[in-house]
C-alpha positions in Angstrom: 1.8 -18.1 -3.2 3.9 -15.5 -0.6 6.5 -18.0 0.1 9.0 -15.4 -0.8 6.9 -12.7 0.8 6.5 -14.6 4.0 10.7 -15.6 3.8 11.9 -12.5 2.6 9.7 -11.2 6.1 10.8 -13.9 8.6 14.9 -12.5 7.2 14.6 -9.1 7.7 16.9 -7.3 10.2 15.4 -4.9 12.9 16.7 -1.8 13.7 15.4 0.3 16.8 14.4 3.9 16.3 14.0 5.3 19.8 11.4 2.3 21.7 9.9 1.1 18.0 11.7 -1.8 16.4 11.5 -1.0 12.5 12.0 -4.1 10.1 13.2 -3.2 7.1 12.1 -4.9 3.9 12.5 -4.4 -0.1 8.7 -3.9 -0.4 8.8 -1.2 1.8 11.9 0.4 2.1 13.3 -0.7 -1.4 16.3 -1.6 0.5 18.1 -4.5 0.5 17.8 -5.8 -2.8 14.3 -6.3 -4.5 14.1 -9.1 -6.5 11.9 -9.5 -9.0 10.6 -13.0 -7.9 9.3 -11.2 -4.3 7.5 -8.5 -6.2 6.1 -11.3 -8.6 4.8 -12.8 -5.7 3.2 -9.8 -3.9 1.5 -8.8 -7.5 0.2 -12.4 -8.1 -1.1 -12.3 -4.7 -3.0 -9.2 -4.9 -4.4 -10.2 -8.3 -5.8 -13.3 -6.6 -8.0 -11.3 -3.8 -8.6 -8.2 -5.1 -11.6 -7.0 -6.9 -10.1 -6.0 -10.1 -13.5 -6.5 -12.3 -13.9 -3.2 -14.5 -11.5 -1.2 -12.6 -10.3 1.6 -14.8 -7.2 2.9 -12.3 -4.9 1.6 -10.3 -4.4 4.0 -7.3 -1.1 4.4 -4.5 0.9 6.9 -2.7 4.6 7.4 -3.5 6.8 6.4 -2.9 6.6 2.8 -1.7 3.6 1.5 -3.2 4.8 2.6 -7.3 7.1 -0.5 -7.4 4.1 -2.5 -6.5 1.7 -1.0 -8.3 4.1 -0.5 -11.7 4.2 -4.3 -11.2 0.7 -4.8 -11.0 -0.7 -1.7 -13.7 2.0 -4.3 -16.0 0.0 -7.6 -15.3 -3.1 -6.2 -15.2 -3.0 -3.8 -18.0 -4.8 -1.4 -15.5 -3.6 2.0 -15.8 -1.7 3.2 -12.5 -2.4 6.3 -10.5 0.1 7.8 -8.1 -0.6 10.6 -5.0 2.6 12.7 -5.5 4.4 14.3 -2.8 4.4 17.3 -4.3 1.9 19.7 -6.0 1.7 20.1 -9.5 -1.0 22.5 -9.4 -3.5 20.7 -12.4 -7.3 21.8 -12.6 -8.9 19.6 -9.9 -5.9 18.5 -8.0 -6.6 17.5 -4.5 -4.4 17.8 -1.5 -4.5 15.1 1.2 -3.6 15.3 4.7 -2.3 12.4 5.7 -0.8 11.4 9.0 0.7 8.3 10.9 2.0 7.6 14.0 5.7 8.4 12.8 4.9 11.1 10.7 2.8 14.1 9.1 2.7 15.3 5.2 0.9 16.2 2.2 0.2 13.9 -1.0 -1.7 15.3 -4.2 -4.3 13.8 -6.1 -4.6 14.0 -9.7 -6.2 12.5 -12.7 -9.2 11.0 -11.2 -12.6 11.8 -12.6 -15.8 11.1 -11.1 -16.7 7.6 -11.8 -13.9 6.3 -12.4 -13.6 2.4 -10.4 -10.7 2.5 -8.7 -8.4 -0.1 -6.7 -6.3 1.3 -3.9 -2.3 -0.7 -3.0 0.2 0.2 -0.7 2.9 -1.5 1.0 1.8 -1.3 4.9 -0.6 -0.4 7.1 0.2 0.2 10.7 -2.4 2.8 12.2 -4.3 3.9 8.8 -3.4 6.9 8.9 -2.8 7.2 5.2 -5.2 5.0 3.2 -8.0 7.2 5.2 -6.8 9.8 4.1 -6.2 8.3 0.8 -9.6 6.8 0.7 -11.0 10.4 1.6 -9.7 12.4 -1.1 -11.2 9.7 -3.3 -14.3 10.1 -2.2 -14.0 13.8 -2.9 -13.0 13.0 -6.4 -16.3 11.1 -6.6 -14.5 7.8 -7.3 -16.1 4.3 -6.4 -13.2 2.5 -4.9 -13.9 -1.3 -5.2 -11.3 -2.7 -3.5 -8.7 -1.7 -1.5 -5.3 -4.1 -0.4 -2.1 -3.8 1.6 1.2 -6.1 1.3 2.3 -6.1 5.0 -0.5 -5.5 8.3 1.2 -4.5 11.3 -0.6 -3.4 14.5 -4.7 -2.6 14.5 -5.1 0.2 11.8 -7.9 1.7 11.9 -9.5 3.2 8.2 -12.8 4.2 10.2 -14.8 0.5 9.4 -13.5 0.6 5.9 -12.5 -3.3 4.6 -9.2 -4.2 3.0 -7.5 -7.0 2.3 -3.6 -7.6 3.9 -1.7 -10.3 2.1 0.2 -11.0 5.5 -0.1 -9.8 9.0 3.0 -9.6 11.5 4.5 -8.7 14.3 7.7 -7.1 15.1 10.0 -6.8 18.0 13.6 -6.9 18.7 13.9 -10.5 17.8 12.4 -10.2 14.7 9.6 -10.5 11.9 6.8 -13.2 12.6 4.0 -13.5 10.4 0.8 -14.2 12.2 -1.8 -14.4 9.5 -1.9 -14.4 5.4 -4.7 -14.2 3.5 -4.5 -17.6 1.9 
């Protein structure tokens, strides 16, 4: 398990953007290629340690966590839930602030009723910025979020003493991709 995950990391290229050295990866930038056995793997792996007993929805933010959640809503049979990057106005729609260390916006929450059990996915956590906000709005909705887990760790995020599970953690710099820990 994450032998293509943990490849797939150590192989991508770095670009710099200003003093940050960016990796870029098909599970979260869609670019290069995805294939199908990676994704497999990252889905499999997040079945195995997350707490998916009687949850009813399938939660993550667009853009980069639907491929990963389409793949997991499909082996799961759990319905998916996706915050939207734009407003579609529905009765009870929530709007969530979310910002990182690279960048501010808005995500919209729809579809969730109070009670519903929820699992939240995404593709990386660096500072947190977005799951707490994530998190938050699902609070509001009077969710119960039972688990939540990330593909790729980078840096110390910080979701405010709020557990997760990363399948890998790294490290980047100009050299490249190491991974430091997994969550076998």
């Amino acid at each position: 398990m994450l032998e293509h995950l943990i490849e797939s990391l150590e192989a991508a290229p770095i670009v710099q953007r200003g003093e940050y050295n960016y990796f870029i990866h098909p599970i979260t930038d869609g670019v290069p290629l995805l294939d199908p056995a990676l994704l497999r793997d990252v889905a499999c792996a997040m079945i195995t340690v997350t707490d998916l007993q009687g949850v009813d929805k399938i939660v993550t933010a667009e853009a980069m966590g639907i491929h990963i959640g389409t793949a997991l809503s499909l082996m799961t049979d759990i319905p998916l839930n996706i915050l939207r990057k734009r407003s579609y106005s529905l009765p009870g729609e929530i709007a969530v602030h979310q910002s990182t260390g690279y960048s501010h916006g808005q995500l919209y929450l729809n579809g969730i009723e109070k009670g519903d059990r929820v699992v939240v996915i995404d593709d990386v956590i660096s500072t947190g910025g977005t799951l707490k906000a994530v998190l938050a709005a699902l609070e509001d909705a009077g969710a119960e979020i039972a688990d939540v887990c990330v593909v790729i760790q980078r840096g110390t995020p910080d979701l405010g003493g709020r557990g997760y599970t990363a399948l890998v953690t790294i490290d980047v710099d100009a050299d490249g991709v190491r991974v430091i820990n997994t969550c076998r």
